[in-house]
BAMIRO-689949 format. One record per residue (C-alpha): residue number from 1; residue in one letter; y, x, z. Coordinates in pm, 1 decimal, decimal comma. Each point is the difference from the previous one (the first is absolute). Example, Ala and Ser with C-alpha at 12.3 -4.5 7.8 and 13.67 -1.06 7.14 Angstrom:
2
- 1	a	-450,0	1230,0	780,0
- 2	s	344,0	137,0	-66,0
//
This chain:
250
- 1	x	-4639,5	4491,4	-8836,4
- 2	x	-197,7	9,8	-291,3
- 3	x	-94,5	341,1	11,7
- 4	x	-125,5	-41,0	404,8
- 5	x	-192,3	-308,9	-112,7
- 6	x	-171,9	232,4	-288,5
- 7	x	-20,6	334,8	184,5
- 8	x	-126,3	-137,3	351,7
- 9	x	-328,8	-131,8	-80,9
- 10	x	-33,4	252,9	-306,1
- 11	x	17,0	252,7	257,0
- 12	x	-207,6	-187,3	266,8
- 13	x	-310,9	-45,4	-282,9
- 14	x	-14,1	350,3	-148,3
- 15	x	74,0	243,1	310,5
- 16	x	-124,3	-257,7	275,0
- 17	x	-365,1	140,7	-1,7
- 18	x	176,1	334,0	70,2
- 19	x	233,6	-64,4	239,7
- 20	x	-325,1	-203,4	186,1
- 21	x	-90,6	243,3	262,1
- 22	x	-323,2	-172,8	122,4
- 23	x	-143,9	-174,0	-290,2
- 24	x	-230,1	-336,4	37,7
- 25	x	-31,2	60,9	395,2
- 26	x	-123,6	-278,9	176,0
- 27	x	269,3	-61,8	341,3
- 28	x	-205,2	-349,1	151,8
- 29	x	-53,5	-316,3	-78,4
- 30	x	289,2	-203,4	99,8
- 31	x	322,2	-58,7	-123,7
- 32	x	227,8	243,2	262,1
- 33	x	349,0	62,1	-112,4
- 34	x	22,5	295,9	183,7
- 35	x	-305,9	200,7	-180,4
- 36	x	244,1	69,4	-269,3
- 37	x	369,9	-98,6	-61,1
- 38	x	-142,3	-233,9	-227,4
- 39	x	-271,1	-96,3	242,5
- 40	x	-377,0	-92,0	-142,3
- 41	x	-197,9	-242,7	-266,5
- 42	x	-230,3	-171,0	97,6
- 43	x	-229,3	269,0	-34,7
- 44	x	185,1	215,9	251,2
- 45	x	100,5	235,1	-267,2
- 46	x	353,0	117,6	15,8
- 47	x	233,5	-212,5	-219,7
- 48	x	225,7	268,5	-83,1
- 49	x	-247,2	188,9	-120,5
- 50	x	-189,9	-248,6	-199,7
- 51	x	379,9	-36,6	-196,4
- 52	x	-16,2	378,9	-45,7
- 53	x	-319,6	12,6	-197,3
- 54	x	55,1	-349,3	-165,2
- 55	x	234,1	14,1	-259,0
- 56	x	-160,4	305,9	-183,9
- 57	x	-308,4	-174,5	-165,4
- 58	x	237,0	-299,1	-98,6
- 59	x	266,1	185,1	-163,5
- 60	x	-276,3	219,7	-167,7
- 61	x	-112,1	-336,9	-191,4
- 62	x	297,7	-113,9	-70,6
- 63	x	105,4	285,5	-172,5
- 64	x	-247,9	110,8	-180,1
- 65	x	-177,2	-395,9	-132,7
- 66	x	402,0	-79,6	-165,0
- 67	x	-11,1	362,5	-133,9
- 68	x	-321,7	-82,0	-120,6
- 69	x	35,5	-366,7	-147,0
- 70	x	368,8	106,0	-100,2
- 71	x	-182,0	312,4	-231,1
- 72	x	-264,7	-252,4	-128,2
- 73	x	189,8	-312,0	-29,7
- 74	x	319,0	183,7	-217,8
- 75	x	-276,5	112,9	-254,5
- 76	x	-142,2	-285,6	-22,9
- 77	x	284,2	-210,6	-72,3
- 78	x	143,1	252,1	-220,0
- 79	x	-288,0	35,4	-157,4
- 80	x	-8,9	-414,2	-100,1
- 81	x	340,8	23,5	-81,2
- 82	x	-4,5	240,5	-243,6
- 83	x	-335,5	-168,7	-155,9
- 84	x	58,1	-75,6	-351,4
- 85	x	-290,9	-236,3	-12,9
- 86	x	38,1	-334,9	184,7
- 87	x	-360,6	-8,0	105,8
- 88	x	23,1	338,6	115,8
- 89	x	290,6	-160,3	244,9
- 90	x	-197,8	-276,8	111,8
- 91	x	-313,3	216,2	76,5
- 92	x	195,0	215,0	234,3
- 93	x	243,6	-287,6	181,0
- 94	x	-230,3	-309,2	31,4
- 95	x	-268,1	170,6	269,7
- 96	x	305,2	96,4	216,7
- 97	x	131,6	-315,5	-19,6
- 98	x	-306,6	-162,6	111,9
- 99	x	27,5	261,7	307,7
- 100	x	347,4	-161,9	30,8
- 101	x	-96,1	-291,4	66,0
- 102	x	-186,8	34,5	362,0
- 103	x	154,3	78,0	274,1
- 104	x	72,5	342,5	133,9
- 105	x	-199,8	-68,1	345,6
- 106	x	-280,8	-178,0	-173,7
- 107	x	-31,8	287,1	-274,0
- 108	x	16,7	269,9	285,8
- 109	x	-276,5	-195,5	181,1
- 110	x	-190,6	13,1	-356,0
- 111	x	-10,1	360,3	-72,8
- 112	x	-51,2	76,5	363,9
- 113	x	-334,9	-209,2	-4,5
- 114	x	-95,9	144,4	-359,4
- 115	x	84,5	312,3	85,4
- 116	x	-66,1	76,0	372,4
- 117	x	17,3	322,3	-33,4
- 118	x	290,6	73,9	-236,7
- 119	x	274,0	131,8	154,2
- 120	x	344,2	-189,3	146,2
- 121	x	249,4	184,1	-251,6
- 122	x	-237,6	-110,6	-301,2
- 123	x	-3,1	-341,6	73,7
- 124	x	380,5	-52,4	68,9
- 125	x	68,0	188,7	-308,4
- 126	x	-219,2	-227,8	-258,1
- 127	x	135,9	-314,9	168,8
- 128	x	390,1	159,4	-84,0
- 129	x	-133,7	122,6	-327,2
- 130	x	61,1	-360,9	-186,7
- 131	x	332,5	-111,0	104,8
- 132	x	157,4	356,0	-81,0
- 133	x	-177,0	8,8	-339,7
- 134	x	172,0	-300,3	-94,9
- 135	x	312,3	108,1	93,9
- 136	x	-8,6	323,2	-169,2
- 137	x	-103,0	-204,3	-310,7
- 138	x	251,7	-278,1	5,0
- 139	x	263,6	260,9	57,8
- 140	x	-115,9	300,2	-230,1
- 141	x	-58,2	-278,6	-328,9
- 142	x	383,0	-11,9	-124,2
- 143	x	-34,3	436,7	8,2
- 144	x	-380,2	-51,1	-155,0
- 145	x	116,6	-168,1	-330,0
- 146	x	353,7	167,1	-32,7
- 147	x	89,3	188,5	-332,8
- 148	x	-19,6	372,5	177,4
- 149	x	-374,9	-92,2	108,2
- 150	x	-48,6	-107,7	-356,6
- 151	x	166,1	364,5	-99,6
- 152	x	-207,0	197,5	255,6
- 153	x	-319,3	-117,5	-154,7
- 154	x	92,3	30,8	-368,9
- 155	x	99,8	409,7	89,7
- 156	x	-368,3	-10,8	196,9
- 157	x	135,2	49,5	328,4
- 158	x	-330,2	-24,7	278,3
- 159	x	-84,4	-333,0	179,6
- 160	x	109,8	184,3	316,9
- 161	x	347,9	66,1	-89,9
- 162	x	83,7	-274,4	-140,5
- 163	x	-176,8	-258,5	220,7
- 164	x	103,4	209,9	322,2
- 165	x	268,3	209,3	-35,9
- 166	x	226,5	-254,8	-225,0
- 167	x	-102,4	-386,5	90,9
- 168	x	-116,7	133,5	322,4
- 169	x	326,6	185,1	64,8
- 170	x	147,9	-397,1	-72,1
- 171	x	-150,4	-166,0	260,7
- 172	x	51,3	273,6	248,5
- 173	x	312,7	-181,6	227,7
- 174	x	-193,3	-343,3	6,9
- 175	x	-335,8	188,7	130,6
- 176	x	248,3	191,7	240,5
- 177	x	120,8	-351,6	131,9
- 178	x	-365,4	-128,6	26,7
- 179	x	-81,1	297,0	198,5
- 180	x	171,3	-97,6	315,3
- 181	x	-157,4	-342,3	51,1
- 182	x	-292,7	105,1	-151,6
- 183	x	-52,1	268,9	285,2
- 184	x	50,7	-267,5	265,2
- 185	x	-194,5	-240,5	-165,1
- 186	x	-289,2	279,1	-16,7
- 187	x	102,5	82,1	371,1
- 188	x	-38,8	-358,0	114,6
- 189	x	-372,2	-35,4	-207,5
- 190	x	-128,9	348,1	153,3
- 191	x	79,8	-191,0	357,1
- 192	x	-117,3	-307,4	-80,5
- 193	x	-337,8	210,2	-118,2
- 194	x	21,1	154,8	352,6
- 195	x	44,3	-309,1	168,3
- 196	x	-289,1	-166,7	-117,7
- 197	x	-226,2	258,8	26,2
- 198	x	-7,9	163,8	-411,7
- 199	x	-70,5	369,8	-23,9
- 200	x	119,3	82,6	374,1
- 201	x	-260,9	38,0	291,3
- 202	x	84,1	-232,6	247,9
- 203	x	96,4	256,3	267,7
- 204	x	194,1	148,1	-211,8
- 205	x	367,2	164,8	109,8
- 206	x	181,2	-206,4	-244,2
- 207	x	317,6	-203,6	24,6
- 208	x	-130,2	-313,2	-110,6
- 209	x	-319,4	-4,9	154,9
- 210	x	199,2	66,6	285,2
- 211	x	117,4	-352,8	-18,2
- 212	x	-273,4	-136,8	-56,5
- 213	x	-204,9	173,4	289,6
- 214	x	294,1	-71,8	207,6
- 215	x	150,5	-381,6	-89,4
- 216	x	-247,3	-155,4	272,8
- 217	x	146,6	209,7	294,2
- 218	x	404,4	-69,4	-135,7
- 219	x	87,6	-105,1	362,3
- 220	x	-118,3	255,9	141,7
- 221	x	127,3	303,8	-143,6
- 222	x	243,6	-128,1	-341,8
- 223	x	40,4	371,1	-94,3
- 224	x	-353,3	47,0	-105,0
- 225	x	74,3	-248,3	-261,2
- 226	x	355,6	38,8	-29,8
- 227	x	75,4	349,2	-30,7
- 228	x	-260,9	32,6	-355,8
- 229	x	148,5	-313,2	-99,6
- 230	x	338,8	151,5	15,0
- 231	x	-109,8	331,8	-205,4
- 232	x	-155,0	-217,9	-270,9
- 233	x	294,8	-206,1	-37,9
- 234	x	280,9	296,3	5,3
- 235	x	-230,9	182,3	-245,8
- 236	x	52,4	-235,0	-215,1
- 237	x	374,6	-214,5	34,1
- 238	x	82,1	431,2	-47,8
- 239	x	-198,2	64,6	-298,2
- 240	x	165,2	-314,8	-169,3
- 241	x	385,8	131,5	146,3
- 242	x	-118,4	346,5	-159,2
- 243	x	-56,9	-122,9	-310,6
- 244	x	219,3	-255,5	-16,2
- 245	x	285,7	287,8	67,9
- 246	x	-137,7	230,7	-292,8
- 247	x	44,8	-249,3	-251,2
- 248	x	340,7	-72,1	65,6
- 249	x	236,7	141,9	-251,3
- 250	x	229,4	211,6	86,9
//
């Protein structure tokens, strides 16, 4: 089950465009549930195909802003951890935690109206960036201060491999555990973006402005708003079985 939950809407975002015969084509202006086996939005655009070319821009973000804020945020934090100077600690930590302490939707509202032209994946990705620093941080300090780091330094061993490759290597399973609710989390904040309006064109063939283009005409055709809301949320109850699955021992 977990695997269709995963590999249905996976497959959906990244080969829908493809497997979309027609494109954006315009069928009328009225919901008719026999225009497509889907029927129309409220636009008159084919609801099936709308789902085809949907899911690609979403998953795009998502993958690539916790890839990014995951690659940022671990350096960061390991980077603090292995400070030897206390101010050095506080310099890096005490911005993010200021960060930390507005909320998500508020922050992505923020950088949207500073930066109206930065891009979706940027945005998500700085407003990830704190939370995972601080995890990599709290988990990596125990490794930072250990005896062998101690060692590694005294024999001159680089900042890279011994920041990286040995306290990094430490905090590798509790990262890995992050990952999978991070990537819904991420997945849910792209939408929300989408919903509102952030860094997605308001006719755009997206999942979540789907939704929202579609919410006032529920009664009339539910699968306008139903069948996105479906991908989004077996994209990610999968991604959290997938995970959830690889970190079992075996």
């Amino acid at each position: 089950m977990r695997r269709l939950l995963l590999v249905v809407p996976l497959f959906v975002a990244l080969c829908g465009p493809w497997l979309s015969a027609s494109g954006d084509t315009l069928h009328g202006v009225s919901y008719d549930l026999g225009t497509g086996w889907l029927g129309t939005d409220f636009a008159g655009r084919d609801v099936w195909q709308q789902v085809l070319l949907g899911g690609r821009g979403l998953a795009t973000v998502t993958v690539l802003a916790t890839a990014g804020a995951y690659l940022l945020g671990v350096l960061w934090g390991l980077a603090a951890a292995t400070s030897r100077r206390h101010l050095a600690d506080e310099l890096l930590m005490r911005p993010l935690d200021l960060l930390l302490a507005v909320p998500s939707l508020f922050l992505l509202l923020l950088l949207a109206t500073l930066f109206p032209s930065g891009g979706l994946v940027w945005i998500v990705m700085l407003i990830h960036l704190p939370d995972i620093a601080r995890l990599s941080r709290a988990a990596a300090l125990e490794a930072a201060h250990s005896p062998v780091v101690e060692a590694l330094r005294l024999q001159g061993e680089s900042w890279w491999r011994t920041t990286v490759h040995h306290v990094g290597g430490s905090v590798a399973r509790t990262l890995a555990a992050d990952a999978g609710t991070r990537l819904t989390g991420t997945l849910y904040l792209a939408a929300a973006a989408s919903f509102l309006g952030v860094g997605v064109p308001p006719d755009a063939a997206d999942w979540a402005v789907m939704i929202e283009r579609n919410r006032a005409g529920l009664l009339l055709n539910p699968w306008a708003v139903l069948a996105p809301a479906l991908m989004i949320i077996m994209l990610s109850v999968g991604l959290n079985l997938s995970f959830d699955r690889a970190l079992r021992k075996p």
